[in-house]
C-alpha positions as CSV (number, residue, x, y, z in Angstrom):
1,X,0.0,0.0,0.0
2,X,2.8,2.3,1.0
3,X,4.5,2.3,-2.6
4,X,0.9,2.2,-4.3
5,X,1.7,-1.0,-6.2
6,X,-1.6,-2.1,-7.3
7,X,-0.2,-5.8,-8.4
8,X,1.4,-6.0,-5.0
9,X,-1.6,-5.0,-3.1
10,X,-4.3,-7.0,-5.0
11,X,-2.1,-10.2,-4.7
12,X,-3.1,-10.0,-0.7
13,X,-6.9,-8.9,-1.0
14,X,-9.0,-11.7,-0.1
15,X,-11.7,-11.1,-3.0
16,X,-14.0,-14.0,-2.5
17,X,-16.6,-12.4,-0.5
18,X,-17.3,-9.6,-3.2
19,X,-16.8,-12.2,-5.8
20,X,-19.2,-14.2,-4.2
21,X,-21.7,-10.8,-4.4
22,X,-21.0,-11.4,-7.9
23,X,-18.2,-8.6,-8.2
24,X,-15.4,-10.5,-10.8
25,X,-11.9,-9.9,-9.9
26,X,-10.8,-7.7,-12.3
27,X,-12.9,-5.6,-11.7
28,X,-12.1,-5.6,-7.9
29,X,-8.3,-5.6,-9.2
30,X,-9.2,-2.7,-11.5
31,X,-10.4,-0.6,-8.6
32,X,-7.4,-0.8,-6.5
33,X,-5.2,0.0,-9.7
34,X,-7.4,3.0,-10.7
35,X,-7.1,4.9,-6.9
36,X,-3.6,3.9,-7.0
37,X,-3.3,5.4,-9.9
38,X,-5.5,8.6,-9.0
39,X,-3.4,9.0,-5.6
40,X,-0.2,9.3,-7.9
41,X,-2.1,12.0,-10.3
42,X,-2.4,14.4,-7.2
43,X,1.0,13.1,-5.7
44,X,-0.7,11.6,-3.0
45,X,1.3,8.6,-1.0
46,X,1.1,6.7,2.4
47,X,3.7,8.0,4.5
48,X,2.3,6.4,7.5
49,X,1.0,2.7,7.7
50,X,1.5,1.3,11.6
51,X,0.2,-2.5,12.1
52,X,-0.9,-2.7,16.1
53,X,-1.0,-5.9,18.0
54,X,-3.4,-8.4,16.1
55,X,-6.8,-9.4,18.2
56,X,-6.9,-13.1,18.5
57,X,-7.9,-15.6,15.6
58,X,-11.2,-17.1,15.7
59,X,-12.9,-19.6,13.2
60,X,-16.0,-19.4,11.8
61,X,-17.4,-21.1,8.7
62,X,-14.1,-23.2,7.6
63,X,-11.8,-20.0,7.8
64,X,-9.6,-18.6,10.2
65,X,-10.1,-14.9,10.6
66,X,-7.8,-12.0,12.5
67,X,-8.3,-8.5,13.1
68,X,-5.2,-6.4,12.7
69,X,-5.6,-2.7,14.0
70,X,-3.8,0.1,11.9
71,X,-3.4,3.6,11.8
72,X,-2.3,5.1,8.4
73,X,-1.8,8.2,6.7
74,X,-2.4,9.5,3.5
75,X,-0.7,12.9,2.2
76,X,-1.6,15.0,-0.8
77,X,-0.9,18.9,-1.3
78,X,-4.5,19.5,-0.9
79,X,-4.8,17.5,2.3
80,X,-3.9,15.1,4.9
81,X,-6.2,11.8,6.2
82,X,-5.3,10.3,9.0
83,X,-7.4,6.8,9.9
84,X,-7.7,4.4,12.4
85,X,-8.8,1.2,11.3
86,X,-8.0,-3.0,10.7
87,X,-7.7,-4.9,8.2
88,X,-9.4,-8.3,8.3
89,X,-7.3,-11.2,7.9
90,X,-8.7,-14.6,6.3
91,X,-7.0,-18.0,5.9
92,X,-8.6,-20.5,4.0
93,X,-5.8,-23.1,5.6
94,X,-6.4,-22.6,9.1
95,X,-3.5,-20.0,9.3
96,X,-0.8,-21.1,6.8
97,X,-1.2,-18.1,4.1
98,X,-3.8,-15.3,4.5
99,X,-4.9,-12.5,2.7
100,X,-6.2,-9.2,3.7
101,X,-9.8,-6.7,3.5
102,X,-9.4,-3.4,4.3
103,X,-12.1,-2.6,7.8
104,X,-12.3,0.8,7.0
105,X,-16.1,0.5,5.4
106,X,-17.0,-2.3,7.7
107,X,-19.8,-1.6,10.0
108,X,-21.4,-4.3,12.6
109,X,-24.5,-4.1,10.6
110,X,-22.0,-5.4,7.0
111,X,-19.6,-7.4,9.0
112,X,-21.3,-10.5,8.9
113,X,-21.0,-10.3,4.8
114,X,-17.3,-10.5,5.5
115,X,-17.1,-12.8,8.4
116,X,-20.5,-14.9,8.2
117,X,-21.9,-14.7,11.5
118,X,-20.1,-12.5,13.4
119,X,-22.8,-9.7,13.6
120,X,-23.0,-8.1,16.9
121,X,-19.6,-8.9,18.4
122,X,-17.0,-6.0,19.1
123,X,-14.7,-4.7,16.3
124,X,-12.0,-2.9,16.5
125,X,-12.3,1.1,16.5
126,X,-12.0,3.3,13.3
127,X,-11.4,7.3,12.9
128,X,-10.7,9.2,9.4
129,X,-9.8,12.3,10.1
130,X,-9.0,15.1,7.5
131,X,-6.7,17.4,8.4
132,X,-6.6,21.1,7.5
133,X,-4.7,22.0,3.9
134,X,-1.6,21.6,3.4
């Protein structure tokens, strides 16, 4: 994420929930590759991108999940954002490899798209906050 390398970055997104929603992959791919891309128009970049101490794993439906607290920040010349958030980690092989959604849009009333079931249990907390011009 920090060096914007769309390739990179959709190599570790786990996809098969949205695909499943009947989003194809290259059009998920596509997405990441066109903000990328848009962040490098406006010489925007990640100069900040701090992992926190990962919650627990916990099954549920044949995969292993983990939330991973982050706190990140993105700077343009217009502006500054500066989020608090997790990524959601799923293994399909209870643990081996995993691969990666951003939290940041996940709500408890969507979670349970992400991680069947889970609805109602505590999530990690998320900020974005936009700092004055630059």
């Amino acid at each position: 994420m920090k060096a914007l390398d769309a390739v990179c970055a959709n190599s570790l997104t786990y996809t098969r929930v949205f695909e499943e929603q009947g989003i194809p992959r290259d059009k998920l791919d596509q997405a990441v590759t066109n903000l990328y891309q848009q962040l490098k128009s406006v010489h925007g970049s990640f100069t900040r991108l701090d992992l926190n101490a990962p919650w627990p794993p916990f099954a549920a439906r044949g995969r292993t999940y983990i939330f991973i607290p982050y706190n990140g920040l993105l700077k343009s010349p217009a502006r500054n954002v500066l989020t608090t958030s997790f990524f959601i980690g799923v293994s399909e092989d209870s643990g081996i490899s995993w691969k990666f959604i951003d939290g940041q849009k996940a709500t408890s009333d969507n979670i349970g798209m992400i991680i069947p079931g889970y609805g109602g249990r505590p999530m990690p907390p998320q900020t974005l906050n936009e700092s004055a011009p630059q």
